[in-house]
MIDODREN-292945 format. One record per residue: residue in one letter; residue number from 1; x, y, z of N, C-alpha, C in turn. Coordinates in nm, 4 decimals. Layout:
BEGIN
NODE   residuo   num     n.east    n.north       n.up    ca.east   ca.north      ca.up     c.east    c.north       c.up
NODE         A   NUM          X          Y          Z          X          Y          Z          X          Y          Z
...
END
This chain:
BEGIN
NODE   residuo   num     n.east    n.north       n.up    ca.east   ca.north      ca.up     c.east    c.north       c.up
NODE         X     1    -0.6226     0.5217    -0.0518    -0.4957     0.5320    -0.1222    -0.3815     0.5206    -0.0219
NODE         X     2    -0.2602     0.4634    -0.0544    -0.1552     0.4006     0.0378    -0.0595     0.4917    -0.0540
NODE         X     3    -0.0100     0.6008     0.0156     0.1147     0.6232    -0.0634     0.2322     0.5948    -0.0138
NODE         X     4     0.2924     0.5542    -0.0491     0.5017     0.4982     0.0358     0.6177     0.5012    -0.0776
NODE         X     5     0.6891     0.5134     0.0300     0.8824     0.5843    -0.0253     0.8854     0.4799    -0.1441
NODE         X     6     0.8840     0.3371    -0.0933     0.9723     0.2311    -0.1834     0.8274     0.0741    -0.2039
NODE         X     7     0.8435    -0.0024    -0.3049     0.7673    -0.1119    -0.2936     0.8516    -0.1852    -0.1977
NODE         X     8     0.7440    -0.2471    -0.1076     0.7321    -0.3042     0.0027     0.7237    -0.2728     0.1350
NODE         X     9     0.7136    -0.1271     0.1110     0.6859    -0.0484     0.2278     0.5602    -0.0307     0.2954
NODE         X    10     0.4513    -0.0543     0.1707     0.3187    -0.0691     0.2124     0.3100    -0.1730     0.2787
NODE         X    11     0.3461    -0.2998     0.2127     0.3259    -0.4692     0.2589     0.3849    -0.4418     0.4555
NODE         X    12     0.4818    -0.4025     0.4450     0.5144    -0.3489     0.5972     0.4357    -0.2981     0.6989
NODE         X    13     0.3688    -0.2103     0.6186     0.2927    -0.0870     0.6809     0.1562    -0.1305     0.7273
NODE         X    14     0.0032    -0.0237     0.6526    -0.0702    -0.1071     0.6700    -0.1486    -0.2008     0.5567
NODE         X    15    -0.0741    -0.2713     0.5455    -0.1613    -0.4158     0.4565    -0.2743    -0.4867     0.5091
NODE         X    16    -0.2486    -0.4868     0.6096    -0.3314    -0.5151     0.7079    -0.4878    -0.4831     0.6877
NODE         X    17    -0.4951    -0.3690     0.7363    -0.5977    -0.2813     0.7024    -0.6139    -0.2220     0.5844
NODE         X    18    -0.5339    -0.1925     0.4766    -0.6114    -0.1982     0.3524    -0.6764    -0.3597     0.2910
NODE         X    19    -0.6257    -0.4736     0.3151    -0.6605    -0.6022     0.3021    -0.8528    -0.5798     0.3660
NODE         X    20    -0.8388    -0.5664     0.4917    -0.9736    -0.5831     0.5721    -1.0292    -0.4919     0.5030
NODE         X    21    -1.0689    -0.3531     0.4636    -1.1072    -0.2659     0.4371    -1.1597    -0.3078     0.2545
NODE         X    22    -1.0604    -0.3562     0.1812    -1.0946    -0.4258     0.0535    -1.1658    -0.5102     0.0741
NODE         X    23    -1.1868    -0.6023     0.1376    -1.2973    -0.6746     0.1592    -1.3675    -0.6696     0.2193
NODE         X    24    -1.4054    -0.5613     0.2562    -1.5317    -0.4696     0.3361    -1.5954    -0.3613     0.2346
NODE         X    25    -1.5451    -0.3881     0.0957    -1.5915    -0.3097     0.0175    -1.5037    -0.1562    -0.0484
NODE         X    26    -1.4270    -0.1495     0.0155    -1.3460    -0.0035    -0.0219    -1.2760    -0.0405    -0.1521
NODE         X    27    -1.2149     0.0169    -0.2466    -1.1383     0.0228    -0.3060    -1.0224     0.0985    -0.2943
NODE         X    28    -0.8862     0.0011    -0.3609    -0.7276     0.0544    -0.2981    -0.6839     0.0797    -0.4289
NODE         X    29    -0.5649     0.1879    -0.3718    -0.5217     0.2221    -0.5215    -0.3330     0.2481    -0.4066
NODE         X    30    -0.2664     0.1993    -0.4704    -0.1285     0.2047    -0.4065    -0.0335     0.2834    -0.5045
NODE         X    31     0.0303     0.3735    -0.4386     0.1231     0.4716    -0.5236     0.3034     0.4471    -0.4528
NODE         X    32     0.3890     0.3981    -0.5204     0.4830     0.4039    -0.4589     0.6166     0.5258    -0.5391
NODE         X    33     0.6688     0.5830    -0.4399     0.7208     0.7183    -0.4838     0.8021     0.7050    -0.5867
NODE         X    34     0.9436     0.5820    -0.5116     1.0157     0.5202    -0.6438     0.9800     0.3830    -0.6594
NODE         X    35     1.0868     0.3096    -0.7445     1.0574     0.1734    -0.7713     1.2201     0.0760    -0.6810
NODE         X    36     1.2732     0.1448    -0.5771     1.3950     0.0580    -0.4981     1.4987     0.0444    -0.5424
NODE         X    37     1.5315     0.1497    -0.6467     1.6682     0.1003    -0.7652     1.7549     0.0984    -0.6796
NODE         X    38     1.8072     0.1518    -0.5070     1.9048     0.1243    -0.4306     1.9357    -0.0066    -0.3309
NODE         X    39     1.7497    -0.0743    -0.3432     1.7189    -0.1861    -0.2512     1.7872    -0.2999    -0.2748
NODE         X    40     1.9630    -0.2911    -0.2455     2.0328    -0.4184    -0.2849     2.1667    -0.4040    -0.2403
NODE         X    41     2.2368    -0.5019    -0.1965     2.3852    -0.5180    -0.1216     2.4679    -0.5483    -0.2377
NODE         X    42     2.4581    -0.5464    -0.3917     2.5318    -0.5155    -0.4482     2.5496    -0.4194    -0.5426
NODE         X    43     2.7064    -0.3103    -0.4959     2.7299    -0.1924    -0.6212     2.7136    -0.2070    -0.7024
NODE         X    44     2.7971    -0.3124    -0.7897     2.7289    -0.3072    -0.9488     2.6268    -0.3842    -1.0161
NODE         X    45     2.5802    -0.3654    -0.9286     2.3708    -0.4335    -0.9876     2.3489    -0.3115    -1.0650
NODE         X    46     2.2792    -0.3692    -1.1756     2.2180    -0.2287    -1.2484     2.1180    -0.2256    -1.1991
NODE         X    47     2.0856    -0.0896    -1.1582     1.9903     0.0000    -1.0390     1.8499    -0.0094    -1.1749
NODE         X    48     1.8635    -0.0169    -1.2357     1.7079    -0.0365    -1.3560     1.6564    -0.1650    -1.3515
NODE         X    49     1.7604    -0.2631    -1.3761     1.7193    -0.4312    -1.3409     1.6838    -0.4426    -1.2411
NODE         X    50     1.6696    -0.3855    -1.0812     1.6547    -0.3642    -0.9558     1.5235    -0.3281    -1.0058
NODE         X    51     1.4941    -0.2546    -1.0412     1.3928    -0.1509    -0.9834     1.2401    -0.2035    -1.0721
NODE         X    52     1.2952    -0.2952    -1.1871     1.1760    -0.3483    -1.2621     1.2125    -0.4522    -1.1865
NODE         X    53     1.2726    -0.5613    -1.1184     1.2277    -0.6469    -0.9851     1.1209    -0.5966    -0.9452
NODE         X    54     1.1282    -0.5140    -0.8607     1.0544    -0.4336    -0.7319     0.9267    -0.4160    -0.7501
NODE         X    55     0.9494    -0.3761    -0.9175     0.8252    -0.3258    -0.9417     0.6947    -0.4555    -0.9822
NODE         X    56     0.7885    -0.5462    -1.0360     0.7351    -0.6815    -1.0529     0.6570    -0.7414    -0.9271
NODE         X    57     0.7772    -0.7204    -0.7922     0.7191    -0.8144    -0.6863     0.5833    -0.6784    -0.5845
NODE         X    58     0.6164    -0.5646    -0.6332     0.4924    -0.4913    -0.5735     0.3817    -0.5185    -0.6202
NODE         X    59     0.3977    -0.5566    -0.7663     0.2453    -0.5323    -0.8452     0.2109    -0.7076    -0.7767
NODE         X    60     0.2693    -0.8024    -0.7909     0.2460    -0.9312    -0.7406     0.2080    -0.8840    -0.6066
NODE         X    61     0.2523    -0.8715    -0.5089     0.2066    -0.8103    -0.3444     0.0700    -0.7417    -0.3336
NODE         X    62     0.0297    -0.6855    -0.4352    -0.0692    -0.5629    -0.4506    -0.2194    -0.6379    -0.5096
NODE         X    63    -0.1894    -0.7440    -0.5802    -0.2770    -0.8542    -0.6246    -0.2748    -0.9322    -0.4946
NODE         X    64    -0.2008    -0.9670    -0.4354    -0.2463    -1.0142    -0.2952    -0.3737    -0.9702    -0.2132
NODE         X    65    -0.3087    -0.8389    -0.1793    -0.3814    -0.7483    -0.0992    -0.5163    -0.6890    -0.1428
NODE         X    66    -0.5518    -0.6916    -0.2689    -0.6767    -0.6495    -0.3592    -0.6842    -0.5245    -0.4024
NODE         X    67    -0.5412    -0.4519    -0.4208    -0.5383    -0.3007    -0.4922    -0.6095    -0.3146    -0.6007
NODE         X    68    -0.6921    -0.1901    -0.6706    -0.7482    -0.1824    -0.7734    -0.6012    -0.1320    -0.9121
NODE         X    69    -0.4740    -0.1183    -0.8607    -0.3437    -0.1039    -0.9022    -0.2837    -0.0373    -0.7922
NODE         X    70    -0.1382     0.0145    -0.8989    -0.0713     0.0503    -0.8557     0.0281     0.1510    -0.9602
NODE         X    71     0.0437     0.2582    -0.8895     0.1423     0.3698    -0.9709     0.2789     0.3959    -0.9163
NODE         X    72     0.3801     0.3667    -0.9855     0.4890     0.4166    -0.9812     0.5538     0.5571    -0.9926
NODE         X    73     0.6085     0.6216    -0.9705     0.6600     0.7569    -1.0216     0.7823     0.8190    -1.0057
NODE         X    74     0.8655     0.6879    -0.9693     1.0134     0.6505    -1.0036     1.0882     0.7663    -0.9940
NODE         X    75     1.0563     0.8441    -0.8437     1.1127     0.9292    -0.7650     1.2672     0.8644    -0.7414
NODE         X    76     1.3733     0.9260    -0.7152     1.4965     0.8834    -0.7112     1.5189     0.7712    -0.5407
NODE         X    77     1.5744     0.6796    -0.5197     1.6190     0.6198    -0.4174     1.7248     0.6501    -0.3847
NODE         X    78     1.6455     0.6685    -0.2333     1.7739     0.7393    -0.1620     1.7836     0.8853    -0.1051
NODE         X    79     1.7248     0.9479    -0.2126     1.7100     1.0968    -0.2461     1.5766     1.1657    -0.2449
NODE         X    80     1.4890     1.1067    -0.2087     1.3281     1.1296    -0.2158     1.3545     1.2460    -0.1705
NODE         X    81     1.2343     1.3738    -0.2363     1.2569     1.5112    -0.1563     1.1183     1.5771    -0.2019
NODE         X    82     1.0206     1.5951    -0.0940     0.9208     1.6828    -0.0970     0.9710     1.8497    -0.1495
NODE         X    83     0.9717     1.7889    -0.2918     0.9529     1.8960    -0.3834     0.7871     1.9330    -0.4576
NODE         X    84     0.8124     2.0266    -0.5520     0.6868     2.0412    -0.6327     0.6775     1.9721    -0.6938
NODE         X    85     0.7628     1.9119    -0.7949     0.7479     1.8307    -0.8867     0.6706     1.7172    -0.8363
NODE         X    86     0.7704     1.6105    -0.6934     0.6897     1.5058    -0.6304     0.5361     1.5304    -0.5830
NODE         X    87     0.5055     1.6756    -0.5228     0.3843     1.6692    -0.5306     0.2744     1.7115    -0.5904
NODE         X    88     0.2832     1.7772    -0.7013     0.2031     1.8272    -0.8018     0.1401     1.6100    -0.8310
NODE         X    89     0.3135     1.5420    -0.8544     0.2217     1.4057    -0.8998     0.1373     1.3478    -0.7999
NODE         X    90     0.1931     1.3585    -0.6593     0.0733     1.3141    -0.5475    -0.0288     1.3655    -0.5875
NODE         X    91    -0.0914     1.5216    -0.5776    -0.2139     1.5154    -0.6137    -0.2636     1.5407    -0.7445
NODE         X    92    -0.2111     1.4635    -0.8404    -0.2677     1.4273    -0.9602    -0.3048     1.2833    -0.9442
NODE         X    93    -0.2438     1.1754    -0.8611    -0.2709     1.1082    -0.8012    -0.4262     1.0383    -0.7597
NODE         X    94    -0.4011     1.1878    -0.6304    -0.5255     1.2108    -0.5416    -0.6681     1.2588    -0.6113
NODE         X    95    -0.6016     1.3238    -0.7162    -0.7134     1.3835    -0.7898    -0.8091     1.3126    -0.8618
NODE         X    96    -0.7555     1.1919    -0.9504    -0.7628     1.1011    -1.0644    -0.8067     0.9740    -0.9358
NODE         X    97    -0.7759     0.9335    -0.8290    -0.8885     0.7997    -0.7873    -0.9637     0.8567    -0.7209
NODE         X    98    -0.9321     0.9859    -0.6133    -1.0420     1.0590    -0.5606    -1.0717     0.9589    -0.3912
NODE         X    99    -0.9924     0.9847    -0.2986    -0.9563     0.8834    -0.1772    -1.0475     0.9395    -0.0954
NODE         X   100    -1.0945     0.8972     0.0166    -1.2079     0.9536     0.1255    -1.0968     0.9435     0.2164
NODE         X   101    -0.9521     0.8495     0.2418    -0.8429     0.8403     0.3266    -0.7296     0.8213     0.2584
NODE         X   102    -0.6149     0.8206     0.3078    -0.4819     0.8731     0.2734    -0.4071     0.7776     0.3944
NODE         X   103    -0.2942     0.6490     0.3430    -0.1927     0.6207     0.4328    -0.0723     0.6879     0.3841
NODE         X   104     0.0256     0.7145     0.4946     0.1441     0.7671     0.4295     0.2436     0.7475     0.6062
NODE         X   105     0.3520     0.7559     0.5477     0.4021     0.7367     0.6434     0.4043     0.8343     0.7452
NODE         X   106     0.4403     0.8506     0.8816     0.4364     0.9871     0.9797     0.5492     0.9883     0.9591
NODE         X   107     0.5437     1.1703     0.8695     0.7161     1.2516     0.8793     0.7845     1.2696     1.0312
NODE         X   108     0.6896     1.2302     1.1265     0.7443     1.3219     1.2694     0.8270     1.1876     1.3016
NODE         X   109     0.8058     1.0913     1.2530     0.9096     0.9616     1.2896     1.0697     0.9365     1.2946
NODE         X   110     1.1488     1.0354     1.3135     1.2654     1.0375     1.2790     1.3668     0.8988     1.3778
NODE         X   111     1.3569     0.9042     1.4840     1.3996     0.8111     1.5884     1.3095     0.7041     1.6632
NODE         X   112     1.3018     0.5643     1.6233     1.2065     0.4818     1.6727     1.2486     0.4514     1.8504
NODE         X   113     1.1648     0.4479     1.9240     1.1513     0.4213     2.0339     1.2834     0.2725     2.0756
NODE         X   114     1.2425     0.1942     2.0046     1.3070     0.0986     2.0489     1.4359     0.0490     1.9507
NODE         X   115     1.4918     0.2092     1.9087     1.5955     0.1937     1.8021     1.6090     0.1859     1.6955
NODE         X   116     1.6609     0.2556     1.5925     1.6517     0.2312     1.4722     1.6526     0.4198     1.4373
NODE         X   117     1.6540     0.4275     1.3166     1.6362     0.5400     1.2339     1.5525     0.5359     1.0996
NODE         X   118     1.4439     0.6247     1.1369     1.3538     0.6049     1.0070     1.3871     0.6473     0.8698
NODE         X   119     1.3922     0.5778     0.7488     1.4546     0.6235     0.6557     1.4317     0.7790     0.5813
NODE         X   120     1.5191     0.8430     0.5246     1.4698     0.9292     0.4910     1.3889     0.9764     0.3848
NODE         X   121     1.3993     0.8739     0.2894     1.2488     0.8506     0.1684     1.1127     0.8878     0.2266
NODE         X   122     1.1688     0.7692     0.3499     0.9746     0.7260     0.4326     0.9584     0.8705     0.5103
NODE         X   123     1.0722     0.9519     0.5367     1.0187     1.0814     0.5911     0.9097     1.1801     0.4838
NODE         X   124     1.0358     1.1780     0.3666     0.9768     1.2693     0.2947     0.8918     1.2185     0.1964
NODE         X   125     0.8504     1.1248     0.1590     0.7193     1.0698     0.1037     0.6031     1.0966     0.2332
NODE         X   126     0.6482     1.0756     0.3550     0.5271     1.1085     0.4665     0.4365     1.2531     0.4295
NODE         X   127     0.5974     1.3550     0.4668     0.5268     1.4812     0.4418     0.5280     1.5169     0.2869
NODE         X   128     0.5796     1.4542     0.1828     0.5115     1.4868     0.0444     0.3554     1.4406     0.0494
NODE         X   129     0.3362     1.3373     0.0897     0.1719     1.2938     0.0592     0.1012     1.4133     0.1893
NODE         X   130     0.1141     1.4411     0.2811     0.0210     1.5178     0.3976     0.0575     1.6740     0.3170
NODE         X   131     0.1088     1.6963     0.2610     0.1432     1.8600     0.1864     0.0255     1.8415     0.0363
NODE         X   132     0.0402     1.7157    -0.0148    -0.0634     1.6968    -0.1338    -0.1917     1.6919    -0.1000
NODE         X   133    -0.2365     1.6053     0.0255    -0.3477     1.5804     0.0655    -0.4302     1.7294     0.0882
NODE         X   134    -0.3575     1.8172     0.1532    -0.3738     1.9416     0.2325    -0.2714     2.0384     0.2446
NODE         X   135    -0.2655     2.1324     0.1989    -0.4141     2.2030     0.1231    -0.4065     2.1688    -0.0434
NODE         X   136    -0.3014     2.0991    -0.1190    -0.3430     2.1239    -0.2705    -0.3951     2.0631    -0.3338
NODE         X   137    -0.4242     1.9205    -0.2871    -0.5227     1.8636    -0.3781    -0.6718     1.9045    -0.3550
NODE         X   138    -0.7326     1.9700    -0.2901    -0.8660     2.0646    -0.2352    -0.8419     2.1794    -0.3120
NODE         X   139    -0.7296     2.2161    -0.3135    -0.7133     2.3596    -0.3794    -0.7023     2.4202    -0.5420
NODE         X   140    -0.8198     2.4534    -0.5960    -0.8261     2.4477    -0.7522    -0.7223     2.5396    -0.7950
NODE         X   141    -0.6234     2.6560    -0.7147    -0.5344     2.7184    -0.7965    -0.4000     2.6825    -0.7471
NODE         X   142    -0.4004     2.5071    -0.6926    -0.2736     2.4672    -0.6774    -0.2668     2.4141    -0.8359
NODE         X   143    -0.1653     2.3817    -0.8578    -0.1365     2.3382    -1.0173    -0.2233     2.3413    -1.0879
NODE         X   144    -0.2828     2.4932    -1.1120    -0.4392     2.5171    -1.2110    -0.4706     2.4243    -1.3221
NODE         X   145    -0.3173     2.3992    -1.3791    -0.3443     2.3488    -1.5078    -0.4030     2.1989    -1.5042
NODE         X   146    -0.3768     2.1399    -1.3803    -0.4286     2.0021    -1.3421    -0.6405     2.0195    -1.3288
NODE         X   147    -0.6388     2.1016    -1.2905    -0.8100     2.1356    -1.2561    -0.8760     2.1795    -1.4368
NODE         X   148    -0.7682     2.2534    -1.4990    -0.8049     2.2905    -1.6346    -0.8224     2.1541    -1.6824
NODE         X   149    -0.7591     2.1092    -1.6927    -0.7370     1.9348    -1.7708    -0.8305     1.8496    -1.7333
NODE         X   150    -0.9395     1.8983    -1.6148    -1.0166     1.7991    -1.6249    -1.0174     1.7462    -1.5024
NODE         X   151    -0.8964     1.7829    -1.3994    -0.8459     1.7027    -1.2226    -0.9316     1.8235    -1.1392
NODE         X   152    -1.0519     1.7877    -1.1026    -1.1291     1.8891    -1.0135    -1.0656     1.8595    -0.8716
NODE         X   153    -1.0729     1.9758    -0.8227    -0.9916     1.9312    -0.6546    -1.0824     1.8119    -0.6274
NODE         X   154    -0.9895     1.7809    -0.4973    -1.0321     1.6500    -0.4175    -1.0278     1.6478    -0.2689
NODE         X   155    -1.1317     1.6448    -0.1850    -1.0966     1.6329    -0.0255    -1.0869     1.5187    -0.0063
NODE         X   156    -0.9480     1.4745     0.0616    -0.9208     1.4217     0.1446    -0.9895     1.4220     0.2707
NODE         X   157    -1.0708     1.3269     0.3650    -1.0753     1.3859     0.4788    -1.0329     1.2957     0.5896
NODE         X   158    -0.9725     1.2069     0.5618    -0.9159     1.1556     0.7045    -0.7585     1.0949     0.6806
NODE         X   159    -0.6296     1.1217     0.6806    -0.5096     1.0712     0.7031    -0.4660     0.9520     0.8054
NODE         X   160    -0.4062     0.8566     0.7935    -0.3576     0.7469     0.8388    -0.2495     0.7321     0.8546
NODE         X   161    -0.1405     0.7495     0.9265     0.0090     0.7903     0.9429     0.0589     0.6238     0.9986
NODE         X   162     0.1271     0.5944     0.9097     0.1736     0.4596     0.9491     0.3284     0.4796     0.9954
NODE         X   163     0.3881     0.3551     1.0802     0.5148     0.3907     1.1292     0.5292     0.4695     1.2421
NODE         X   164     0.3945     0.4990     1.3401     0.4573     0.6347     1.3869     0.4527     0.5829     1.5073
NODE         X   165     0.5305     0.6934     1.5882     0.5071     0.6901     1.7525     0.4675     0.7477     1.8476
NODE         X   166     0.3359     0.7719     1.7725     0.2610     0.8379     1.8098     0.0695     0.7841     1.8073
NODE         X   167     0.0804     0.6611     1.7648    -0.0500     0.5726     1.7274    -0.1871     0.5695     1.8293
NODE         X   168    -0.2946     0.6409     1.7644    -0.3826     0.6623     1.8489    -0.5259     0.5910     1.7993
NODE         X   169    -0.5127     0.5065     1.7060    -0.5955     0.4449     1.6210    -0.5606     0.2941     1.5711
NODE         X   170    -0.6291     0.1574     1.6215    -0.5582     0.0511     1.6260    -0.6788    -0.0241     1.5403
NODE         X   171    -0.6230    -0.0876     1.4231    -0.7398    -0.1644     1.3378    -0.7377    -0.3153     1.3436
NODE         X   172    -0.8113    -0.3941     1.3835    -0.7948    -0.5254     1.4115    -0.8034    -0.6136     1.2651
NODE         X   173    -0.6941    -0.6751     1.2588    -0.6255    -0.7301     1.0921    -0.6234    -0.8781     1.1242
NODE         X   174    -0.7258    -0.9275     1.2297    -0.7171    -1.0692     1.2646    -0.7321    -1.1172     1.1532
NODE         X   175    -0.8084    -1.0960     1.0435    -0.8861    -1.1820     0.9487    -0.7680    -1.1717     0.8430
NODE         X   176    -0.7004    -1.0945     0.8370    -0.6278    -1.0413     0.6931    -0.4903    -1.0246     0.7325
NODE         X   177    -0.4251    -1.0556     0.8088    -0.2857    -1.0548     0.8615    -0.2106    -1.1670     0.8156
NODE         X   178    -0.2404    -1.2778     0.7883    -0.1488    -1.4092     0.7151    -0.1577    -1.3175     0.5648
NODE         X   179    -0.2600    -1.2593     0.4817    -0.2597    -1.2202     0.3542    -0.1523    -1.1292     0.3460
NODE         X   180    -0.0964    -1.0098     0.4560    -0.0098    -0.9370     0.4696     0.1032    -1.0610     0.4616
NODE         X   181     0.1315    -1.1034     0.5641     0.2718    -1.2032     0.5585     0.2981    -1.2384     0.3671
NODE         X   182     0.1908    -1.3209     0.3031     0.1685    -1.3496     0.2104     0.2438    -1.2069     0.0730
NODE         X   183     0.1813    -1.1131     0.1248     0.2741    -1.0007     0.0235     0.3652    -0.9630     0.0546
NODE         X   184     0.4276    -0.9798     0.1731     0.5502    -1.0016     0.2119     0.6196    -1.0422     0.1339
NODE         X   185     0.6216    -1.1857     0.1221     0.6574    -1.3333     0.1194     0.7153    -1.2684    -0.0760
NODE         X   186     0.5850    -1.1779    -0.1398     0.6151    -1.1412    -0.2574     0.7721    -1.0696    -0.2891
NODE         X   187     0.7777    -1.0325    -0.1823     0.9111    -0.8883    -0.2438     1.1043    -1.0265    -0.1904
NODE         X   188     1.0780    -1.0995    -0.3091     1.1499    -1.1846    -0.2544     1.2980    -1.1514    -0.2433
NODE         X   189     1.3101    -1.0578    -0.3470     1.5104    -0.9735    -0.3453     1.5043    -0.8856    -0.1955
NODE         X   190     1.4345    -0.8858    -0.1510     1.4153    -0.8062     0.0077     1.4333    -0.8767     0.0956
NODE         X   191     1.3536    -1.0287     0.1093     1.3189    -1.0655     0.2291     1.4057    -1.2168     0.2043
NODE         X   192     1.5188    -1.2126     0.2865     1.5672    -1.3238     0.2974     1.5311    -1.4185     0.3831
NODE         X   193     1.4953    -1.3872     0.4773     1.4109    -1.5540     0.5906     1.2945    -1.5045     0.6007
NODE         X   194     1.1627    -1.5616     0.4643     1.0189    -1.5159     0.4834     0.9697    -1.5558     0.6198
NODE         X   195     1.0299    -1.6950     0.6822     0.9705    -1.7150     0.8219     0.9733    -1.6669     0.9253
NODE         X   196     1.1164    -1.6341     0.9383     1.1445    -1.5632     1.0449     1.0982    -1.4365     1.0449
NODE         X   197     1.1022    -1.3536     0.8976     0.9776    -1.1940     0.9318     0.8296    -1.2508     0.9441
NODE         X   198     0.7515    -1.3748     0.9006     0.6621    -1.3847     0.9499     0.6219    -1.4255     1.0664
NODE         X   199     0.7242    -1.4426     1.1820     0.6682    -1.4768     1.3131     0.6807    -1.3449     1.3739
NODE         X   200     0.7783    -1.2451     1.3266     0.8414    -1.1185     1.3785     0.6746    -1.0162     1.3733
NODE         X   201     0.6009    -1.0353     1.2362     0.4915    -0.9775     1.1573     0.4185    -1.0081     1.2979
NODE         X   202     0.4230    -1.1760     1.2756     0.2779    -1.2023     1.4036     0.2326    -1.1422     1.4985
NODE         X   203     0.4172    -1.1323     1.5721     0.4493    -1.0905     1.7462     0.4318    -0.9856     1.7391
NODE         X   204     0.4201    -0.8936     1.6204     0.4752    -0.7126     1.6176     0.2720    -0.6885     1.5916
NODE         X   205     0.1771    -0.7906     1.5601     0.0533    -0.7381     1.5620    -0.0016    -0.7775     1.7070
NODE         X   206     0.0167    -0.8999     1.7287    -0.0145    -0.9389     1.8495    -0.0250    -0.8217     1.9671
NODE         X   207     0.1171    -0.7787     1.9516     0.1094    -0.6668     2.0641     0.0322    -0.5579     2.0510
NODE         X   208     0.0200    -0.5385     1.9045    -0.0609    -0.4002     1.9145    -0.2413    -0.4704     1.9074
NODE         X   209    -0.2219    -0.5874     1.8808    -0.3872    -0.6188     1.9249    -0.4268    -0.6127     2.0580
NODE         X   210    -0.3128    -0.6460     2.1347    -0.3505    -0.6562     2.2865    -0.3801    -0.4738     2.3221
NODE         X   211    -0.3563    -0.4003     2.2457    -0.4550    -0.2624     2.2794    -0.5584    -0.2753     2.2988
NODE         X   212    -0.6560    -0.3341     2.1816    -0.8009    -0.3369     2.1777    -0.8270    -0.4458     2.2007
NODE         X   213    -0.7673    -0.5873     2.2549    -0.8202    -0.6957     2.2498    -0.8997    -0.8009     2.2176
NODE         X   214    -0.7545    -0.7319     2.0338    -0.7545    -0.8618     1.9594    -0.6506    -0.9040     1.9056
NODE         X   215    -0.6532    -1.0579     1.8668    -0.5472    -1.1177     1.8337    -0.4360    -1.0805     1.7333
NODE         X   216    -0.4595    -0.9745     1.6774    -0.3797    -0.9120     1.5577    -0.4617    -0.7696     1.5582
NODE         X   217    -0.3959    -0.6750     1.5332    -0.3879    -0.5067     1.5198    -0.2529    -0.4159     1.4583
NODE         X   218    -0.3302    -0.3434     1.3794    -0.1796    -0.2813     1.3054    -0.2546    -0.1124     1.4046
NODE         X   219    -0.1225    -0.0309     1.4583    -0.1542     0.0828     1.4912    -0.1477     0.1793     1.4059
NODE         X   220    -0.2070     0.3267     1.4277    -0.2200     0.3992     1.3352    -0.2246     0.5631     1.3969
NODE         X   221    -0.1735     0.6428     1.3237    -0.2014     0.7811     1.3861    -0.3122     0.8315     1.3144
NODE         X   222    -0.4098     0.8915     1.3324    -0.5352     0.9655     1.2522    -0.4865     1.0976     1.3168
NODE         X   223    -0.5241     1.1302     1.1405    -0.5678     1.3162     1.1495    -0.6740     1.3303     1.0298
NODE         X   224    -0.7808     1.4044     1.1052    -0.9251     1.3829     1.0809    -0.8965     1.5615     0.9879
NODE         X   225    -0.9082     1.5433     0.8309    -0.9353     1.7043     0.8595    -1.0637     1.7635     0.8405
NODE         X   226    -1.1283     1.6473     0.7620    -1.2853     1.7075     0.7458    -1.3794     1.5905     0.8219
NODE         X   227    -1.5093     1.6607     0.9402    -1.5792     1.5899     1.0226    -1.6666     1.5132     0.9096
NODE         X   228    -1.7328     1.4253     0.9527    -1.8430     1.3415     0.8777    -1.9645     1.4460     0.9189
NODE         X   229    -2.1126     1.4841     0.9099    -2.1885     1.5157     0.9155    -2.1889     1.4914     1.0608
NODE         X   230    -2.2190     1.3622     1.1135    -2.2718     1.3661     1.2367    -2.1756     1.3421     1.3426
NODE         X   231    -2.0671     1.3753     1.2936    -1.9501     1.4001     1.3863    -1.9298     1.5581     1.3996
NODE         X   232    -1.9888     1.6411     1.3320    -1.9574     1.7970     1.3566    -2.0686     1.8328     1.4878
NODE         X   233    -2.0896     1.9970     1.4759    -2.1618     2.0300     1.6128    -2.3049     2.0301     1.5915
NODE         X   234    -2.3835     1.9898     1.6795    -2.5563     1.9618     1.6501    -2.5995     2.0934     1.6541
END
């Protein structure tokens, strides 16, 4: 499961590796917090006509990539805020596809290394999804009435922190990195020179392939919270 602030944030993120991973057999399920009703340089755009765009060119992006769907939950833009409300729906979410991993953005990202400021959606969708993951979607007397209804907890056990600067986990997306450009290419009220972000896409994997040495790599932060069997103590 890929959860993110806005559509097209995943396609950014890792597409990459949910792409390789879908065709390695996993199944994806993509949740985006809102639907972008602010994602536009003009004031009087109606912010609803915006946001069924967005939602149009995610679900197109998401058929790219081989999501089994995608959920909206048309959290406010702009204003995203790890509340209860936002995460009671994360792990109803979590509960209802039932994920073995979790992308979300890293909340600790506030100032990028080489400039920039991380938005504050992508903060707090980070730590709304890592607060859902752990402890309440595991936890049967977090929102009881969700476990009454039928949503039995769910472990999460491994997190994927995209965006961060802190990346200690590098997945090689040689095979599936033009398919990323490709859902890119989808979110077209976003991306005004598809070429020029797709050589930017190339150069920005390239480098992180030259970690593990390969031609394309998206980086990643892992936080492991539950061991596999034969990763615990003998």
């Amino acid at each position: 499961m890929v959860i993110a602030a806005h559509p097209d944030d995943a396609d950014f993120g890792p597409a990459g590796t949910a792409a390789r991973w879908i065709d390695e057999g996993a199944e994806g399920w993509l949740v985006c917090c809102t639907s972008g009703d602010q994602g536009g340089e003009d004031p009087d755009a109606d912010p609803l006509e915006l946001a069924a765009v967005r939602e149009s060119e995610q679900r197109a992006a998401a058929s790219i990539i081989g999501y089994a769907g995608v959920t909206f939950l048309h959290g406010p833009d702009g204003s995203l805020a790890n509340d209860l409300a936002l995460r009671e729906q994360l792990v109803r979410e979590i509960r209802t596809f039932k994920p073995d991993a979790v992308f979300a953005t890293d909340p600790d990202t506030i100032f990028y290394r080489g400039g920039g400021i991380n938005h504050t959606d992508h903060r707090a969708a980070g730590i709304a999804a890592v607060d859902a993951v752990y402890p309440a979607a595991r936890n049967p007397m977090a929102f009881p009435w969700l476990a009454r209804s039928g949503l039995a907890p769910h472990r999460v056990r491994r997190v994927y922190l995209f965006w961060s600067e802190r990346a200690d986990t590098w997945i090689d997306v040689t095979a599936t990195l033009e398919r990323k450009i490709d859902a890119l290419r989808a979110h077209a009220s976003q991306i005004h020179d598809p070429e020029g972000l797709a050589d930017r896409i190339r150069s920005w994997a390239a480098e992180e392939g030259a970690r593990i040495g390969v031609a394309s790599a998206e980086g990643l932060r892992l936080v492991i919270i539950d061991d596999d069997e034969d990763e615990g103590p003998g």
